[in-house]
Chimera marker file (.cmm) of the C-alpha trace (Angstrom):
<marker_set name="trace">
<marker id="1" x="10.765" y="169.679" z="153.059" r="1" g="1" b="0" radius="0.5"/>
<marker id="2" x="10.013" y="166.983" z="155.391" r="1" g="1" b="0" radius="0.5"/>
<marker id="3" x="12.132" y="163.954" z="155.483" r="1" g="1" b="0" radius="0.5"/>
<marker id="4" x="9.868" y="161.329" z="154.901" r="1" g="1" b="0" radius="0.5"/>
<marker id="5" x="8.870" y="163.167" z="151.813" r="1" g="1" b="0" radius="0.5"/>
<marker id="6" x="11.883" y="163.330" z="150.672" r="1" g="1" b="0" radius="0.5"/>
<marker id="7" x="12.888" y="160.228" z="151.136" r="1" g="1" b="0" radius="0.5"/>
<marker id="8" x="9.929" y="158.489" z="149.512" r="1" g="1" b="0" radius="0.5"/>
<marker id="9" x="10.486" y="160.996" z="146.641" r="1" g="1" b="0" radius="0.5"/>
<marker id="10" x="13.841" y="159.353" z="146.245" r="1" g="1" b="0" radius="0.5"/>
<marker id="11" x="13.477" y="156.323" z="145.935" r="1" g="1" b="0" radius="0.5"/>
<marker id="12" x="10.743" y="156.335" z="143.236" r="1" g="1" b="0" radius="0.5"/>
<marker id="13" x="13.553" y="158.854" z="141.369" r="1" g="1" b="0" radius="0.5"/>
<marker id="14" x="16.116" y="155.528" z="142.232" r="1" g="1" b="0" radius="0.5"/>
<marker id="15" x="13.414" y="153.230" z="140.346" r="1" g="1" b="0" radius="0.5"/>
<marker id="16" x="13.612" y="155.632" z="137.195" r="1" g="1" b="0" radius="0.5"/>
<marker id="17" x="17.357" y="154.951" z="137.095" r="1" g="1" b="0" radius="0.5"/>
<marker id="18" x="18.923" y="152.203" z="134.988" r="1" g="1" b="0" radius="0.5"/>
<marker id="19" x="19.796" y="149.321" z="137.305" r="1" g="1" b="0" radius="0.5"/>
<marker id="20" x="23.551" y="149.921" z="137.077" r="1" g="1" b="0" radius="0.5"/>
<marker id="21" x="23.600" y="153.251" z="138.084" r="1" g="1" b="0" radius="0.5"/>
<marker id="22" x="21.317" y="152.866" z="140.910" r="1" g="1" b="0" radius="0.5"/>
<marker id="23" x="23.160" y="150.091" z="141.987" r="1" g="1" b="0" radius="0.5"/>
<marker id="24" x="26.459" y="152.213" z="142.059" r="1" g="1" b="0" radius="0.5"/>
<marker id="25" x="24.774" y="154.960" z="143.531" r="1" g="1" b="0" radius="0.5"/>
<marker id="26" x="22.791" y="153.127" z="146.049" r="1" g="1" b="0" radius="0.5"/>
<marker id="27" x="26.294" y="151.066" z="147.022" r="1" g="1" b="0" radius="0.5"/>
<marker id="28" x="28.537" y="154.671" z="147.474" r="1" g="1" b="0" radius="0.5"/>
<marker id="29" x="26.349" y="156.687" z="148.858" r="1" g="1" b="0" radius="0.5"/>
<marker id="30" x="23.628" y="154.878" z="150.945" r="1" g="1" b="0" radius="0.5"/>
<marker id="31" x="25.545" y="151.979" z="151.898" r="1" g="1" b="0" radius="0.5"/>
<marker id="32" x="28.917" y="153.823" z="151.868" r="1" g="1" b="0" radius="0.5"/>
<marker id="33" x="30.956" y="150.849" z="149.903" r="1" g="1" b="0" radius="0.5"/>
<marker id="34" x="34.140" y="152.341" z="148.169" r="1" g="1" b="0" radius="0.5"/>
<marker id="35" x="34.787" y="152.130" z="144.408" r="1" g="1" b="0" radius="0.5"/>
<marker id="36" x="37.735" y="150.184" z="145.565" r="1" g="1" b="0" radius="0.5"/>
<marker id="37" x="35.590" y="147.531" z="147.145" r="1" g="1" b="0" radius="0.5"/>
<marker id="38" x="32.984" y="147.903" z="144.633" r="1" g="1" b="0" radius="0.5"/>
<marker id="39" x="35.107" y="147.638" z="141.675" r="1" g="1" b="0" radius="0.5"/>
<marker id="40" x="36.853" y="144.151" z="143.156" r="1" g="1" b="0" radius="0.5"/>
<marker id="41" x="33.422" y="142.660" z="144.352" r="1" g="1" b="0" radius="0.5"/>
<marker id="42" x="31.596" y="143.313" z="140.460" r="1" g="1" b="0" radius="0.5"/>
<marker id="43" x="35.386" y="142.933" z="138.335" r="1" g="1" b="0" radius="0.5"/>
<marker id="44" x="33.973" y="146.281" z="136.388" r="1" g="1" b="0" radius="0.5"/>
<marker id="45" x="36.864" y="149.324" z="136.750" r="1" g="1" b="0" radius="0.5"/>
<marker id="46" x="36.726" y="152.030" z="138.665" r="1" g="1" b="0" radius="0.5"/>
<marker id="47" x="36.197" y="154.409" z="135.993" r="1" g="1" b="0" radius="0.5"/>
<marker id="48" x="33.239" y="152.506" z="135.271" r="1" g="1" b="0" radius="0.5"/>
<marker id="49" x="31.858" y="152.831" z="138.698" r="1" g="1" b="0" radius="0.5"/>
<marker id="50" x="32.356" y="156.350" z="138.681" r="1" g="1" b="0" radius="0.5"/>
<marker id="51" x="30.563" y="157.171" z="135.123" r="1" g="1" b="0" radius="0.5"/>
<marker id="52" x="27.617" y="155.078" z="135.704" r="1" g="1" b="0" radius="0.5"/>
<marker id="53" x="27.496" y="157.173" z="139.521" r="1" g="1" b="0" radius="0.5"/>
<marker id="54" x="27.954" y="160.333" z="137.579" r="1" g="1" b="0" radius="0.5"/>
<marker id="55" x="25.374" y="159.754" z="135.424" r="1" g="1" b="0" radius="0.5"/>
<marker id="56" x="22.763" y="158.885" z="138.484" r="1" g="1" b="0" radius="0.5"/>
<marker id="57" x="23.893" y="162.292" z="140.332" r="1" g="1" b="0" radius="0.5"/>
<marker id="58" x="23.126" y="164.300" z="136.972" r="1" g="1" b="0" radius="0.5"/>
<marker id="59" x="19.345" y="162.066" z="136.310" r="1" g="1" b="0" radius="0.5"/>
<marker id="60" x="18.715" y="162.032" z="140.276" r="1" g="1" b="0" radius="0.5"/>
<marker id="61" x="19.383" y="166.060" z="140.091" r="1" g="1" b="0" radius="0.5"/>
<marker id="62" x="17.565" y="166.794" z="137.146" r="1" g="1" b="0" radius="0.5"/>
<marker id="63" x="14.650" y="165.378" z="139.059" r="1" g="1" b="0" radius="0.5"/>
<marker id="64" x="15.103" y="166.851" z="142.252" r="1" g="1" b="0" radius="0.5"/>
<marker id="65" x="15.177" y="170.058" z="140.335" r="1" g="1" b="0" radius="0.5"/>
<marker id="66" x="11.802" y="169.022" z="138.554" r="1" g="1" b="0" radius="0.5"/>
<marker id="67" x="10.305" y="167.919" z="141.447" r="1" g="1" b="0" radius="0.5"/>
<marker id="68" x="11.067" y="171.320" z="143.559" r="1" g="1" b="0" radius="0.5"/>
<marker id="69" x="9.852" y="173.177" z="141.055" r="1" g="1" b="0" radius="0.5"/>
<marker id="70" x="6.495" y="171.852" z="140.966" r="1" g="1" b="0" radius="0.5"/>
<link id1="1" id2="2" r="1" g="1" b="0" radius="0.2"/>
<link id1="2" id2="3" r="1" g="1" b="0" radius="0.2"/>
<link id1="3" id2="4" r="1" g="1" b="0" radius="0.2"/>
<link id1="4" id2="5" r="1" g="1" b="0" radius="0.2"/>
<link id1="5" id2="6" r="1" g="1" b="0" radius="0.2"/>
<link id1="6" id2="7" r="1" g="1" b="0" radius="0.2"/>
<link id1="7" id2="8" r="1" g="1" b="0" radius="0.2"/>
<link id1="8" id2="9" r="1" g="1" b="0" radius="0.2"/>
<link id1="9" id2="10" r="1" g="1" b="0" radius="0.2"/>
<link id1="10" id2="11" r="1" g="1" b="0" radius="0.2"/>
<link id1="11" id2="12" r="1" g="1" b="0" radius="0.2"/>
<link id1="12" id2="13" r="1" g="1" b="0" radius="0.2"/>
<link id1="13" id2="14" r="1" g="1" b="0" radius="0.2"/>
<link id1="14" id2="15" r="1" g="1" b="0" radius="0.2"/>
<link id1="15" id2="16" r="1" g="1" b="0" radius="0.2"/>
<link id1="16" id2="17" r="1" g="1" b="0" radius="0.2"/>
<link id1="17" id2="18" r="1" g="1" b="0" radius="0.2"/>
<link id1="18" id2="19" r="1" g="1" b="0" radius="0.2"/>
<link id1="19" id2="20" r="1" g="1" b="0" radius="0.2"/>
<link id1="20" id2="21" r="1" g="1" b="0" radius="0.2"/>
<link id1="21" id2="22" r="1" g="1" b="0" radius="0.2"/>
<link id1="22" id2="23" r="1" g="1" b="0" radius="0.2"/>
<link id1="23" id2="24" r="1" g="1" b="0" radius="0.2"/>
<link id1="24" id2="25" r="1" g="1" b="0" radius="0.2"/>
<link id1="25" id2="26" r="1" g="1" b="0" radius="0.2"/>
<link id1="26" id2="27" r="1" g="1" b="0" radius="0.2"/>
<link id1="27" id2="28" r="1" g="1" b="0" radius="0.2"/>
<link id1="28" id2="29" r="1" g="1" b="0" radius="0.2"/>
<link id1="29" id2="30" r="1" g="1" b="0" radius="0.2"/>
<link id1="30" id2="31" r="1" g="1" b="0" radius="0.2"/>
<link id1="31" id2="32" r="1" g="1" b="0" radius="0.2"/>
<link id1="32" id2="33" r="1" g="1" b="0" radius="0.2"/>
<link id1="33" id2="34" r="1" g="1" b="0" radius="0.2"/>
<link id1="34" id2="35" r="1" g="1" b="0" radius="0.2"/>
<link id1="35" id2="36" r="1" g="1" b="0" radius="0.2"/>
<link id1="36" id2="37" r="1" g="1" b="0" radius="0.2"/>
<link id1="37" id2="38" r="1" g="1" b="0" radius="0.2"/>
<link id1="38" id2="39" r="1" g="1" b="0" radius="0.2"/>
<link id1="39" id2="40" r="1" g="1" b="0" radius="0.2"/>
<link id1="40" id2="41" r="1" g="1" b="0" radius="0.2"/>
<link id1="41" id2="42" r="1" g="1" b="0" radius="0.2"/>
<link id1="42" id2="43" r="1" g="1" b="0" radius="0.2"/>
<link id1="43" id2="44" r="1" g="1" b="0" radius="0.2"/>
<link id1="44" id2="45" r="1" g="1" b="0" radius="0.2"/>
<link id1="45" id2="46" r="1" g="1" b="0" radius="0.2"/>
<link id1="46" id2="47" r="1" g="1" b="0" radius="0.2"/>
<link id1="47" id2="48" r="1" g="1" b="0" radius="0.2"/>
<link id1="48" id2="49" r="1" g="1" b="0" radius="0.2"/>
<link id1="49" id2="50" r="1" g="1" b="0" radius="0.2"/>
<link id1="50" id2="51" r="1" g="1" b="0" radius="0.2"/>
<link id1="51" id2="52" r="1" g="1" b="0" radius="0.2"/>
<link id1="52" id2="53" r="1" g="1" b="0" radius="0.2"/>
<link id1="53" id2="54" r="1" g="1" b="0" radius="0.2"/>
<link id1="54" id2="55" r="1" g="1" b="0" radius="0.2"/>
<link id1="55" id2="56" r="1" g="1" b="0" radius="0.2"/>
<link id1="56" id2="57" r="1" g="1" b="0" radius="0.2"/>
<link id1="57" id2="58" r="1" g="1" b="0" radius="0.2"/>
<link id1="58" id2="59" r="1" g="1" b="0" radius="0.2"/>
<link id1="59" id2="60" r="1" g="1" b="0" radius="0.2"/>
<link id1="60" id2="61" r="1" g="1" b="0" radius="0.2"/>
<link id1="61" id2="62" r="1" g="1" b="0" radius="0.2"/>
<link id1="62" id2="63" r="1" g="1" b="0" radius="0.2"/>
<link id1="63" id2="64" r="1" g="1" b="0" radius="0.2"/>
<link id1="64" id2="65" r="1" g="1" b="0" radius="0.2"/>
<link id1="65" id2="66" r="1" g="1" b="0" radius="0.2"/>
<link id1="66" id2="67" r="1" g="1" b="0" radius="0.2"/>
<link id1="67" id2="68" r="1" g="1" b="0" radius="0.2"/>
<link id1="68" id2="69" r="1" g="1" b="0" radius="0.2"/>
<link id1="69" id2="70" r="1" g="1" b="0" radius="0.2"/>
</marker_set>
């Protein structure tokens, strides 16, 4: 898989995210901000943070799964 392909491909999975979990996502893993720093800059609690992430890993994998397959 080339990288530019896969990188396009992500973001338009990103786009089919609810906001708040691509924002979470986008902030930990792309932009490497801690649920610490995350969690004190939005006043939402960690736990929060980490479900709405979770859920974006599961959608974001789902698709990835879809996506190879085809």
């Amino acid at each position: 898989m080339e990288t530019k392909e896969f990188w396009d491909e992500l973001n338009r999975a990103l786009e089919l995210l609810p906001a708040e979990q691509r924002e979470v996502f986008v902030a930990h893993e792309l932009n490497e901000v801690s649920f610490k720093e995350m969690s004190e800059q939005t006043g939402l609690s960690i736990n929060t943070l980490l479900a709405r992430k979770r859920y974006a890993v599961l959608k974001l994998r789902e698709h990835f799964e879809d996506w190879l397959n085809h």
